[in-house]
Short mmCIF file of the C-alpha atoms (twelve columns), coordinates in Angstrom:
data_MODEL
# 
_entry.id   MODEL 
# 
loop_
_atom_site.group_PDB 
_atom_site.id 
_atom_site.type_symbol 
_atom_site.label_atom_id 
_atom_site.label_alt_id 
_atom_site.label_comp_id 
_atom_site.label_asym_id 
_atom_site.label_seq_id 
_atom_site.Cartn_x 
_atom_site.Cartn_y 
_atom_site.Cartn_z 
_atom_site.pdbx_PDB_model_num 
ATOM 1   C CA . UNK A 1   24.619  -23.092 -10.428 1 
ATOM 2   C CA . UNK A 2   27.230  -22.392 -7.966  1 
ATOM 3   C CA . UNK A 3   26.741  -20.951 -4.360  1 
ATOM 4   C CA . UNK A 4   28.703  -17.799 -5.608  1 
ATOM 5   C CA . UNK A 5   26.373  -16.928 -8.590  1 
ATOM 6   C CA . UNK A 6   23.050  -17.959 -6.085  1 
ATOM 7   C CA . UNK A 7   24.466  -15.144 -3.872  1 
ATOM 8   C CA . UNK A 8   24.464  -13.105 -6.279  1 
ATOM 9   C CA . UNK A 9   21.824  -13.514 -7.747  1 
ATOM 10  C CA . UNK A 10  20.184  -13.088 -4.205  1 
ATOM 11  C CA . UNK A 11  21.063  -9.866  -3.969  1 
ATOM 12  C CA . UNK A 12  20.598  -8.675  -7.171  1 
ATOM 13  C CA . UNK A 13  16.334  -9.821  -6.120  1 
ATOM 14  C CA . UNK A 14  17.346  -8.054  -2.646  1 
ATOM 15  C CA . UNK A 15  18.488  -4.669  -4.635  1 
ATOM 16  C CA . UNK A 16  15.387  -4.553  -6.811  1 
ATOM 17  C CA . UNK A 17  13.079  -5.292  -4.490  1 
ATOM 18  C CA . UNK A 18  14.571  -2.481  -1.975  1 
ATOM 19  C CA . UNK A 19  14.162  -0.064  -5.142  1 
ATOM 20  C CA . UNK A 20  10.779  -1.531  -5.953  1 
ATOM 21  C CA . UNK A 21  9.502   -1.046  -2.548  1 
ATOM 22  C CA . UNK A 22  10.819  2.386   -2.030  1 
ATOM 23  C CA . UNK A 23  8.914   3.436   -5.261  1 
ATOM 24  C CA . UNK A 24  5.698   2.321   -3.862  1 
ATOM 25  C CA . UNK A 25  5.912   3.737   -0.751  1 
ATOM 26  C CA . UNK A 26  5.873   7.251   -2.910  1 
ATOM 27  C CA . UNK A 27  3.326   5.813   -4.618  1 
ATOM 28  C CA . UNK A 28  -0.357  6.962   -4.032  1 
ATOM 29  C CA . UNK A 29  -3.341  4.698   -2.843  1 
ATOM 30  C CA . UNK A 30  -6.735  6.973   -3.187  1 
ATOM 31  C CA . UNK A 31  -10.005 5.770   -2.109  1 
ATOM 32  C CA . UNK A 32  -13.382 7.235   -1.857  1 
ATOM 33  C CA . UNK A 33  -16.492 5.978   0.089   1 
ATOM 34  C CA . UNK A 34  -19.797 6.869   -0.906  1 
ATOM 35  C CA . UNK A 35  -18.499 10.410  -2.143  1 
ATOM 36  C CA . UNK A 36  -18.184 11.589  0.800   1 
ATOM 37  C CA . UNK A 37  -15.075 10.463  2.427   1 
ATOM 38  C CA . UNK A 38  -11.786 10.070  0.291   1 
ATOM 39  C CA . UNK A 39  -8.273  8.678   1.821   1 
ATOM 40  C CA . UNK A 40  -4.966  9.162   0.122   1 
ATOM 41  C CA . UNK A 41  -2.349  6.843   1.037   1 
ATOM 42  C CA . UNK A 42  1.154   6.282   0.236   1 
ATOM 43  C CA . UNK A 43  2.497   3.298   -0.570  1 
ATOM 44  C CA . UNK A 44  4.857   2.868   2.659   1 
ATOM 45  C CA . UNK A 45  0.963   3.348   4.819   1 
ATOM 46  C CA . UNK A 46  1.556   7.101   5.754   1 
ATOM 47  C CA . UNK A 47  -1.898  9.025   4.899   1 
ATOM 48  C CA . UNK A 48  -1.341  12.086  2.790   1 
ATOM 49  C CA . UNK A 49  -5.284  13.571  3.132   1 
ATOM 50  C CA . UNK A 50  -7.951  12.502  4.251   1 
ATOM 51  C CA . UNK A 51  -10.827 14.746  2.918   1 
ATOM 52  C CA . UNK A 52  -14.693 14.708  4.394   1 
ATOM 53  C CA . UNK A 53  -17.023 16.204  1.681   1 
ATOM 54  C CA . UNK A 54  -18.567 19.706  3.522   1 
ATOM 55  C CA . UNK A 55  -22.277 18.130  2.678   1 
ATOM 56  C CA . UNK A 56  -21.466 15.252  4.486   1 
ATOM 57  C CA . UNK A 57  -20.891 17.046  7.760   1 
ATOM 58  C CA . UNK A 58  -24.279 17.043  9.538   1 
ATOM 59  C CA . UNK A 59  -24.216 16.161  13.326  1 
ATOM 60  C CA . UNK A 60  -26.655 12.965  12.395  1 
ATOM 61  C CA . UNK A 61  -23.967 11.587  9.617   1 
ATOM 62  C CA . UNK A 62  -21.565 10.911  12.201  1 
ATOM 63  C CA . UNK A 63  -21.816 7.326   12.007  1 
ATOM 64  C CA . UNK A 64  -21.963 7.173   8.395   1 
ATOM 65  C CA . UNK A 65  -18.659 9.236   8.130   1 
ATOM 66  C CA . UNK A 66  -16.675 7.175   10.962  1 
ATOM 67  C CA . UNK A 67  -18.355 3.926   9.003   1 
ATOM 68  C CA . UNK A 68  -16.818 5.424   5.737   1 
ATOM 69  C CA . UNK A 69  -13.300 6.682   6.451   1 
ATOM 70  C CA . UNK A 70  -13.029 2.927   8.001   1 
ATOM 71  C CA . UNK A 71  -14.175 1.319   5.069   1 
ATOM 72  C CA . UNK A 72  -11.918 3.610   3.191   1 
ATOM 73  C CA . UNK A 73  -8.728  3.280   5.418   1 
ATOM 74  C CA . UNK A 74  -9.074  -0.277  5.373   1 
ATOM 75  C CA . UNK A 75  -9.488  -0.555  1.330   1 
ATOM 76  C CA . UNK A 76  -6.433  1.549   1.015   1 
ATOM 77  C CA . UNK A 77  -4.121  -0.676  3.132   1 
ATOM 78  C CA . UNK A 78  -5.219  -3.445  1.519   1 
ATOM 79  C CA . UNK A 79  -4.433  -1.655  -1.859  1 
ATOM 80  C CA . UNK A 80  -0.738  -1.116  -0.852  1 
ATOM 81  C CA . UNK A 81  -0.390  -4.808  0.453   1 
ATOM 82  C CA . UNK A 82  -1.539  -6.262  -2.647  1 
ATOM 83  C CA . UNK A 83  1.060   -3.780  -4.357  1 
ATOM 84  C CA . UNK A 84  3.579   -4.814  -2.145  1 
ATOM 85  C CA . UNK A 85  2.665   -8.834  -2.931  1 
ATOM 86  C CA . UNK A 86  2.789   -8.461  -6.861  1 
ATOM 87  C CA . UNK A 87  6.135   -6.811  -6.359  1 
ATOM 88  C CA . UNK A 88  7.196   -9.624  -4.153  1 
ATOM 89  C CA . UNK A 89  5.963   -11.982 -6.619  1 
ATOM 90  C CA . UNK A 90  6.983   -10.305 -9.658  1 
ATOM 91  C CA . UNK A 91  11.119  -10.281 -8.132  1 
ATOM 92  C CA . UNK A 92  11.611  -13.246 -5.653  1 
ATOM 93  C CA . UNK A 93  8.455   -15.484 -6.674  1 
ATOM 94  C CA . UNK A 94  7.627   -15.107 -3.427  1 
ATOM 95  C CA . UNK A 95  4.864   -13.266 -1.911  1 
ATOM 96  C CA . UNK A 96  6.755   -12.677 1.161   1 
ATOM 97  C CA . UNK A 97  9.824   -11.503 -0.585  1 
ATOM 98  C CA . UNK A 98  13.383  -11.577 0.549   1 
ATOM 99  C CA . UNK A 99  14.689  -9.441  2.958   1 
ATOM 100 C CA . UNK A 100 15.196  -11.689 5.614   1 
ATOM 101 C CA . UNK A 101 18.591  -13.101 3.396   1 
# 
């Protein structure tokens, strides 16, 4: 293969990954702890809601809740990376990606 159809090819990867990655970030990334806390995510790490069942909300479940929307928070990033990797994977091979070229 010549160094004008690797270039090419290179950013043909580049323009679907770009698209690929702009559809997850309007993607949504929900998680719920304990049914009391639930996170909603986007794709690109910008929460939409986070929502604290009205039960939950009792002076002596602070710690729980905090505990919880961490948990949650945490679980949802996580989500969005692995999203992010299988894209990666799925278009450059890489888990990295490519857009550093």
């Amino acid at each position: 293969m010549n160094m004008q159809n690797l270039l090419a090819q290179a950013q043909k990867m580049q323009r679907e990954l770009k698209k690929a990655h702009e559809d997850l970030a309007q993607e949504e990334f929900l998680v719920t702890k304990g049914g009391a806390v639930t996170v909603i995510f986007y794709g690109d790490r910008r929460i939409k809601t986070i929502n604290i069942d009205q039960d939950a909300l009792e002076a002596d479940n602070k710690d729980m809740i905090e505990e919880m929307l961490r948990l949650s928070i945490n679980e949802a990033l996580n989500n969005i990376k692995v999203a992010e990797d299988e894209i990666n994977v799925r278009i450059t091979g890489r888990a990295e990606g490519m857009m550093g070229l």
